[in-house]
C-alpha positions as CSV (number, residue, x, y, z in Angstrom):
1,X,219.6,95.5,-147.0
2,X,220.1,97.6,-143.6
3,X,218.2,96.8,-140.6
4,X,218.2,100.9,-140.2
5,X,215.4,101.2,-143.1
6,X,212.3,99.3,-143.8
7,X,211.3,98.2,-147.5
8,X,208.5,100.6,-148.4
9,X,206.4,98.1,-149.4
10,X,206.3,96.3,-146.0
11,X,204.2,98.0,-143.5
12,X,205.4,98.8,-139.8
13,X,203.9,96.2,-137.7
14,X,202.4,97.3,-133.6
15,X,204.4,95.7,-130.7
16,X,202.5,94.0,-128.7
17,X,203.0,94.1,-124.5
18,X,204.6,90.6,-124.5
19,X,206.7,88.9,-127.0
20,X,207.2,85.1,-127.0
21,X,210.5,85.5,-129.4
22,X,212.0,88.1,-127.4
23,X,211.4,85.5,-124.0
24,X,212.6,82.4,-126.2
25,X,216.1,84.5,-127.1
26,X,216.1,85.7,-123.5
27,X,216.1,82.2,-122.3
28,X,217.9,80.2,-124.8
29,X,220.7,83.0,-124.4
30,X,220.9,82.6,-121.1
31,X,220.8,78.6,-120.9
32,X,224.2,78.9,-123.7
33,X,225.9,81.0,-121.3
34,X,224.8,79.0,-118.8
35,X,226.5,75.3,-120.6
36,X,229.4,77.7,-122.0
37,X,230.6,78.7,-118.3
38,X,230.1,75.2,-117.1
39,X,232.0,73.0,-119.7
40,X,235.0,75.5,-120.5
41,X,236.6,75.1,-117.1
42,X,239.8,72.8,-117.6
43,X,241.1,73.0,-113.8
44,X,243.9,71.2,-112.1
45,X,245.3,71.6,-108.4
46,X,248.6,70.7,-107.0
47,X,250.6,72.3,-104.0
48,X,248.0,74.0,-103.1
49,X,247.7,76.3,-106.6
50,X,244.8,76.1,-108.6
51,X,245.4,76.3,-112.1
52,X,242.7,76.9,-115.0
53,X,242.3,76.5,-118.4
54,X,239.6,76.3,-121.4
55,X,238.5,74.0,-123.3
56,X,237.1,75.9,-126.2
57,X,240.6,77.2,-127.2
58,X,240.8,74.0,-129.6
59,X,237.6,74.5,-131.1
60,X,236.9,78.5,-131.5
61,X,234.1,78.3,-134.2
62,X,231.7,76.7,-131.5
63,X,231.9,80.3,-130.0
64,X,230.5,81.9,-133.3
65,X,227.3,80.6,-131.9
66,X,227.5,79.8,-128.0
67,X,228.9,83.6,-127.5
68,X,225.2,85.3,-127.4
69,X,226.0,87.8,-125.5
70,X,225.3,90.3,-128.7
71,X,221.5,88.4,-128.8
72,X,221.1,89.4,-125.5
73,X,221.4,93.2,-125.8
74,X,219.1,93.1,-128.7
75,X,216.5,90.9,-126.6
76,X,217.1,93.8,-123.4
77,X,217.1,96.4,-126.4
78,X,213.5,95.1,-127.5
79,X,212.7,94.5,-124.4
80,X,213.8,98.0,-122.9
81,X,211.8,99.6,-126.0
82,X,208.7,98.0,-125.0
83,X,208.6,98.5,-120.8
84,X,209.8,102.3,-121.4
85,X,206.6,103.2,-123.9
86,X,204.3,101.3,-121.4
87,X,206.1,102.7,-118.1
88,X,206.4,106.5,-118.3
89,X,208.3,108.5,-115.9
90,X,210.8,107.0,-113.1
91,X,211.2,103.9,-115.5
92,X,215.4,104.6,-115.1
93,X,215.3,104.1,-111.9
94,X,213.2,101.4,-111.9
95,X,214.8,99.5,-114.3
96,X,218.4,100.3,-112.6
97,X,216.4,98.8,-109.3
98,X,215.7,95.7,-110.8
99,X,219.3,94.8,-112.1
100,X,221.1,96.1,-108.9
101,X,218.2,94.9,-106.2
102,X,219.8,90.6,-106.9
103,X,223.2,91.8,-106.9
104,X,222.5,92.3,-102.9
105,X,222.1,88.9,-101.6
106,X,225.2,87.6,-104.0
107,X,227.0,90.3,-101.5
108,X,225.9,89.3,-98.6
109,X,227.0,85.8,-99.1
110,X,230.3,86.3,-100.6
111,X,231.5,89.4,-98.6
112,X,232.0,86.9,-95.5
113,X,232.6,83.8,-97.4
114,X,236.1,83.9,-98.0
115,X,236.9,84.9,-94.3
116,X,234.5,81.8,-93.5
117,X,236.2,79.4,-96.3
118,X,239.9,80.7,-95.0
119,X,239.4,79.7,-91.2
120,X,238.1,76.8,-92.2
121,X,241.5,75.9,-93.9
122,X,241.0,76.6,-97.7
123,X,244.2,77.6,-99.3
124,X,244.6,81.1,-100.2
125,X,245.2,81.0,-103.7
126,X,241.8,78.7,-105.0
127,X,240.0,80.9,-102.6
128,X,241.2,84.7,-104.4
129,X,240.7,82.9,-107.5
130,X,237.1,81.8,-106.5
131,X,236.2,85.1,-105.2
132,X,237.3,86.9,-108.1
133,X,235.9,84.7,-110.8
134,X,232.1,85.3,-109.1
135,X,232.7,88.9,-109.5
136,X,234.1,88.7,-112.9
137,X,230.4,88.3,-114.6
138,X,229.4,91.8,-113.2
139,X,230.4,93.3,-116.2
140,X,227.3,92.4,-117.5
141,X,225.3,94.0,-115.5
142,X,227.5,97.4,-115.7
143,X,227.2,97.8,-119.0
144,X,223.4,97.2,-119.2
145,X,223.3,99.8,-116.7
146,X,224.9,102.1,-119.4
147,X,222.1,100.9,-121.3
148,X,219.6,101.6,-119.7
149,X,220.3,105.2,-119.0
150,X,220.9,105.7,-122.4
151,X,217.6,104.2,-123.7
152,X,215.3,107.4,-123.1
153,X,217.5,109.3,-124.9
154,X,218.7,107.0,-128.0
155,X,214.6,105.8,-128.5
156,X,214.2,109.0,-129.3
157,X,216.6,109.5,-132.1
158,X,216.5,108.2,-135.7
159,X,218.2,104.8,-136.0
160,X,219.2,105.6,-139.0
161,X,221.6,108.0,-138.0
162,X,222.1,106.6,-134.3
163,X,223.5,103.2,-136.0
164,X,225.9,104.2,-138.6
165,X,227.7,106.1,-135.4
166,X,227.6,103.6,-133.3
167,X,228.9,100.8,-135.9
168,X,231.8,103.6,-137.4
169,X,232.4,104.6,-133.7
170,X,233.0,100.5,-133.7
171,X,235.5,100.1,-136.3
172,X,237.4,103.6,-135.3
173,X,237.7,102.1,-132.1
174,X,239.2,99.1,-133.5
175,X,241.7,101.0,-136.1
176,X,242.8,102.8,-132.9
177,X,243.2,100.0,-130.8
178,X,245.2,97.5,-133.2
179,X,246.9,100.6,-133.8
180,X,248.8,99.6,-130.6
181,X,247.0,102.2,-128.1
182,X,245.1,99.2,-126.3
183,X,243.2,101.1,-123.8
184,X,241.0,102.9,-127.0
185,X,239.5,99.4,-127.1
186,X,237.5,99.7,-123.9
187,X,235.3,102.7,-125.6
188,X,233.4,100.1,-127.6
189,X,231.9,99.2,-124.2
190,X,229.2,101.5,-125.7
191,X,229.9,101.9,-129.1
192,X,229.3,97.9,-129.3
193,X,226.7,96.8,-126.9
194,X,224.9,100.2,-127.4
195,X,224.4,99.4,-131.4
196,X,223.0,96.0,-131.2
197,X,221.0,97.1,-128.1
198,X,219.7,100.2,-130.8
199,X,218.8,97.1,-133.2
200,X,216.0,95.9,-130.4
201,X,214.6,98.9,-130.3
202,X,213.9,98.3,-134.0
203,X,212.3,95.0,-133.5
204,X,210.0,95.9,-130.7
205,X,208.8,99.2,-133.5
206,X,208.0,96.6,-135.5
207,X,210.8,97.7,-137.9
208,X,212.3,94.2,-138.8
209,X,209.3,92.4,-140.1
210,X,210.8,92.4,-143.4
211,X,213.5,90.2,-141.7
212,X,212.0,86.2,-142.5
213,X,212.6,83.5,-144.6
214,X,215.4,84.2,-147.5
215,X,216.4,87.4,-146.2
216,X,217.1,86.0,-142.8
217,X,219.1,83.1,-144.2
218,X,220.6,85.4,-146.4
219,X,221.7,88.2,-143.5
220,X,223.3,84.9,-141.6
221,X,225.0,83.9,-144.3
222,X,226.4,87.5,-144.9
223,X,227.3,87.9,-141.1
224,X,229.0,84.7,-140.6
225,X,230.9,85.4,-143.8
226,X,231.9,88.6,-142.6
227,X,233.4,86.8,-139.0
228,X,235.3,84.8,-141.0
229,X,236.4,87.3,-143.0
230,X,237.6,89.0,-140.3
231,X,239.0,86.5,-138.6
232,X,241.5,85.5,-141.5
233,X,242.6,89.5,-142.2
234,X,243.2,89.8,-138.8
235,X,243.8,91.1,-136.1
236,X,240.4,89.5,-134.6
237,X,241.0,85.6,-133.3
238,X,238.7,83.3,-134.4
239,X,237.6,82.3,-130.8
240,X,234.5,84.8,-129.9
241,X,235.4,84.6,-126.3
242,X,238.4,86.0,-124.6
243,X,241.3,83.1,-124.2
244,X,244.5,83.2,-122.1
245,X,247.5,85.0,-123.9
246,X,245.5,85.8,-126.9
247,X,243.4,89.0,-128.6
248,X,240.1,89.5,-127.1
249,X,237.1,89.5,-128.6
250,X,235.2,90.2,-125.6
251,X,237.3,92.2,-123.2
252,X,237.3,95.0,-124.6
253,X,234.5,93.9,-127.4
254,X,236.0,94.3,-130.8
255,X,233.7,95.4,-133.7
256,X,234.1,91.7,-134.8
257,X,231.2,91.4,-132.6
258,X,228.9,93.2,-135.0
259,X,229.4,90.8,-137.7
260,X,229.0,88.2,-135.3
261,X,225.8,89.2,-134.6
262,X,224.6,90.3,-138.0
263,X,225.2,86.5,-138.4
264,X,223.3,85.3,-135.4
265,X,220.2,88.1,-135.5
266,X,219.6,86.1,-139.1
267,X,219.5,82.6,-137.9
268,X,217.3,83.7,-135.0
269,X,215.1,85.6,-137.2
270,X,214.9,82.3,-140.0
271,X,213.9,80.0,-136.7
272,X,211.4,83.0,-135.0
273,X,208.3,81.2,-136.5
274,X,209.3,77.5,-135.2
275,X,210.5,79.5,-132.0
276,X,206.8,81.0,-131.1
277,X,205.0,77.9,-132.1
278,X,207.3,76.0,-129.9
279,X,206.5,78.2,-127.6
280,X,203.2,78.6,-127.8
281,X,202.7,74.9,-126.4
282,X,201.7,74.2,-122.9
283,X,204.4,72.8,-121.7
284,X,207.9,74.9,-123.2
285,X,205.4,77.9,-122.7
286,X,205.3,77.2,-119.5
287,X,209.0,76.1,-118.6
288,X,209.7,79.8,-120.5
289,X,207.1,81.2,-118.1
290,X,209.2,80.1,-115.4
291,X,212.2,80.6,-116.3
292,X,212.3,84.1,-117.8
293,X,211.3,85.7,-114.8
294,X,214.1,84.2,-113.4
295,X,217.2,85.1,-115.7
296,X,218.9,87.4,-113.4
297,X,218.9,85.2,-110.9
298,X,220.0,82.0,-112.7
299,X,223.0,84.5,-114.3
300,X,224.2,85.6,-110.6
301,X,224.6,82.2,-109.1
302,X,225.3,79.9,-111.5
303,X,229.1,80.7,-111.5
304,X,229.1,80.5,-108.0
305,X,227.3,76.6,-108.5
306,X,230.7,76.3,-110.1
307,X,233.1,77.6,-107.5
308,X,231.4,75.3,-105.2
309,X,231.4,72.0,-106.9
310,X,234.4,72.4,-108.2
311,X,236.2,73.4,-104.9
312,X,235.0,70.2,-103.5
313,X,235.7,68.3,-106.3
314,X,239.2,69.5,-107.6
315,X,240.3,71.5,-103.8
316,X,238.7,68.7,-101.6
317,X,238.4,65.4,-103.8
318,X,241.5,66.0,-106.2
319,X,239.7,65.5,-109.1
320,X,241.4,67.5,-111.9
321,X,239.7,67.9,-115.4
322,X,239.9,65.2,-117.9
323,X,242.0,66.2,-121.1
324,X,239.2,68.0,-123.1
325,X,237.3,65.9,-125.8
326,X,239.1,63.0,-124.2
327,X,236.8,59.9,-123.6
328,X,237.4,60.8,-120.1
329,X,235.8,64.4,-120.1
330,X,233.0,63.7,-122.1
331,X,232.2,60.7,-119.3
332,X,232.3,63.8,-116.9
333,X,230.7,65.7,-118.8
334,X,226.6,65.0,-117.8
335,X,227.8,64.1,-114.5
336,X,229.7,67.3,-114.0
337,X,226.6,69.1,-115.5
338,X,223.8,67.9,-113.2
339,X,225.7,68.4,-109.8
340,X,226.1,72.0,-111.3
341,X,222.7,72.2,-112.0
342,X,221.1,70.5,-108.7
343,X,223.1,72.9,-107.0
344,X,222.0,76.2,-108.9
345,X,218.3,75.2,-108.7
346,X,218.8,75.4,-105.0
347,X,220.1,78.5,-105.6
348,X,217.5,79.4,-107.4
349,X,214.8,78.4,-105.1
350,X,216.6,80.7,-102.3
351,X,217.1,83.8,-104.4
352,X,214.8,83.7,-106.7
353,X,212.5,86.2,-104.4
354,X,214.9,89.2,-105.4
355,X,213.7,89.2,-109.1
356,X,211.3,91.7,-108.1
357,X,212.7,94.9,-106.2
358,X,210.5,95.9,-103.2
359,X,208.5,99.0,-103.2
360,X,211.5,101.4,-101.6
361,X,214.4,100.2,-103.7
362,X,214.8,103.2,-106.5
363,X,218.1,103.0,-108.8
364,X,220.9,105.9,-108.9
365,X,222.8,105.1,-111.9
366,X,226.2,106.6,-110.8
367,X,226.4,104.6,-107.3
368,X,224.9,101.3,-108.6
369,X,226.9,101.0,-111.9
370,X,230.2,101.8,-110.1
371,X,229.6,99.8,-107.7
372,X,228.9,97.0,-110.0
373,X,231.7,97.8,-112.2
374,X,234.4,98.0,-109.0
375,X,233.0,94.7,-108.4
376,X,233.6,93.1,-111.3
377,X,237.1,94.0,-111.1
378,X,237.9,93.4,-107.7
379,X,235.3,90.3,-107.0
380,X,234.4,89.7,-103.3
381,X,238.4,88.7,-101.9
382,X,239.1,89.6,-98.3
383,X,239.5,93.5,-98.2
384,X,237.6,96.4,-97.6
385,X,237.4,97.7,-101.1
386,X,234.4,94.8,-101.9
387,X,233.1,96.4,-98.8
388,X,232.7,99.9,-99.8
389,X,231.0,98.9,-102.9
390,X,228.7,96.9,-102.2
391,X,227.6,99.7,-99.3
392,X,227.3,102.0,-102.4
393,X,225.0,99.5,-104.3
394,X,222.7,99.2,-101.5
395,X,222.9,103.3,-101.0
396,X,222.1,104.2,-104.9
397,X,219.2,101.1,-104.2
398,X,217.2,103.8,-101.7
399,X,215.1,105.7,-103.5
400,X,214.3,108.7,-101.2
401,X,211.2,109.0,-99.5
402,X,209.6,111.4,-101.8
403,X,210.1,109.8,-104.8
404,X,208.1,106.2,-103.2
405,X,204.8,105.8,-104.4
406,X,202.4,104.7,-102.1
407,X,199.4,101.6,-103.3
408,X,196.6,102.9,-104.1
């Protein structure tokens, strides 16, 4: 059954302001990115070279469910569906605000960190790698960027025929790209994260009600079959993230993605019942009242908790990573887990306060998406190129005087 069309015989069902599900996916997605980036690190140093591996590439099928980076669009797709009905005009640049208005402090701590780190006496080459890796998870933010100026304009055209592009647009993409002309690959940047953002905007309608019980189970069954289907043709790898040496999944995103998803969106719809009661308890409801507020935050700095315990542990201590799934590493393992997560909730604690934008910052979509997108590529290494762009973030962040609107 397509998610485009609802069974006549199941009526639409309202949105309401706040949805527990869409906070549960929000959260949970973020808390498996989160564990991913933190246990997939296999880093060694010696003469001052730091060398890094991952310790998924022996077991790829865990990706087909820690990679939720497709969950996550839908969730901002519902979620983006939702605030723009309730918001009205200037909700772009609001919405641009909030995502670039975080980015600011991570800036202002990493732009002169490595001249710090370097006069201190770190080596070069950890350092550049360090710097880069924190810029690296910037993409996210770009794209959803690309997002969110497109949602005005896609909410207002039929899914029906907005999918099939997107989706065809996918696999095109994909023909072209295997075809040998690489760089076609990078267009489903948008065909990609755009369709299964479109897909939100069909939950928060109330368009996927139909979507419970068998025909949940039965779309995850379909999906995953579809990933491995894909996977054994070729050219897609079975790893859902990107691994050294190998075709990506991720970077550019293939149209394997989709399937992956289709997969996913039907497990998370089978468990959205046990998901709201859970979370209609006191005490998850009010962890996930805490901690979705919080997401941006927790995304920003948690790679950086990682660059700084393991620059003292493997730069300053000489501790290299156990052989993966040795006893070893899985000893590590909890230990390695909760210095990361002490560390980030300090982090959290001190940044958390840029969640919410203040009153003057605006969002120009042209300056705050290139700036985030030259800093994903470049990261924050000596330079002045880091520089420049993170003076255009805080630029496209002013919203001009005219367009503030003063309390009433």
């Amino acid at each position: 059954m397509s998610l485009t069309m609802l069974p006549p015989s199941v009526p639409a069902v309202s949105p309401v302001p706040r949805d527990r599900f869409i906070d549960v996916l929000r959260v949970l997605g973020m808390a498996l990115v989160v564990v991913q980036h933190w246990t997939m690190p296999v880093i060694g140093y010696a003469g001052g070279v730091l060398s890094t591996g991952n310790a998924l590439a022996a077991i790829p099928l865990v990706t087909w469910l820690s990679q939720v980076m497709p969950l996550v669009f839908f969730a901002g797709g519902a979620a983006n569906a939702i605030s723009f009905r309730r918001a009205g005009d200037g909700w772009t640049a609001r919405r641009i605000g909030r995502l670039g208005w975080p980015v600011l402090p991570l800036a202002a701590v990493w732009l002169p960190l490595p001249y710090l780190l370097g006069w201190l006496g770190v080596p070069a080459q950890p350092l550049e790698v360090a710097a880069r890796i924190v810029g690296q998870l910037l993409w996210f933010l770009a794209v959803y960027v690309l997002a969110v100026v497109a949602t005005p304009y896609l909410i207002r055209l039929r899914a029906g025929v907005v999918l099939p592009v997107l989706a065809g647009g996918a696999v095109l993409t994909d023909a072209v790209r295997f075809a040998g002309f690489e760089p076609a690959g990078y267009l489903n940047v948008a065909f990609v994260w755009l369709a299964v953002h479109q897909i939100g905007f069909l939950y928060a309608e109330g368009r996927l009600a139909w979507l419970s019980g068998c025909r949940a189970a039965a779309l995850a069954v379909a999906g995953f079959a579809m990933v491995a289907a894909l996977v054994a043709a070729g050219p897609y790898p079975a790893s859902m993230i990107g691994m050294p040496g190998a075709v990506s999944n991720m970077a550019p995103p293939s149209a394997c993605l989709l399937a992956l998803f289709a997969g996913q969106l039907g497990l998370a719809m089978l468990l959205r019942p046990a998901l709201n009661r859970l979370a209609a308890r006191p005490r998850p409801g009010a962890l996930l009242g805490w901690l979705a507020p919080r997401m941006m935050t927790i995304y920003l700095w948690h790679m950086p908790a990682l660059v700084a315990v393991a620059g003292v542990a493997v730069v300053g201590l000489g501790v290299d990573t156990p052989a993966p799934g040795s006893g070893p590493w899985w000893a590590l393992v909890p230990v390695w887990l909760l210095c990361l997560g002490g560390l980030l909730s300090v982090l959290i604690a001190a940044f958390g306060r840029f969640e919410r934008p203040p009153a003057w910052v605006g969002g120009s979509a042209v300056l705050v998406g290139g700036a985030l997108a030259t800093l994903m590529v470049t990261g924050f290494p000596p330079g002045p190129v880091p520089v420049l762009a993170s003076a255009a973030l805080l630029l496209g962040l002013v919203r001009r005087p005219a367009a503030v609107r003063r309390p009433r």
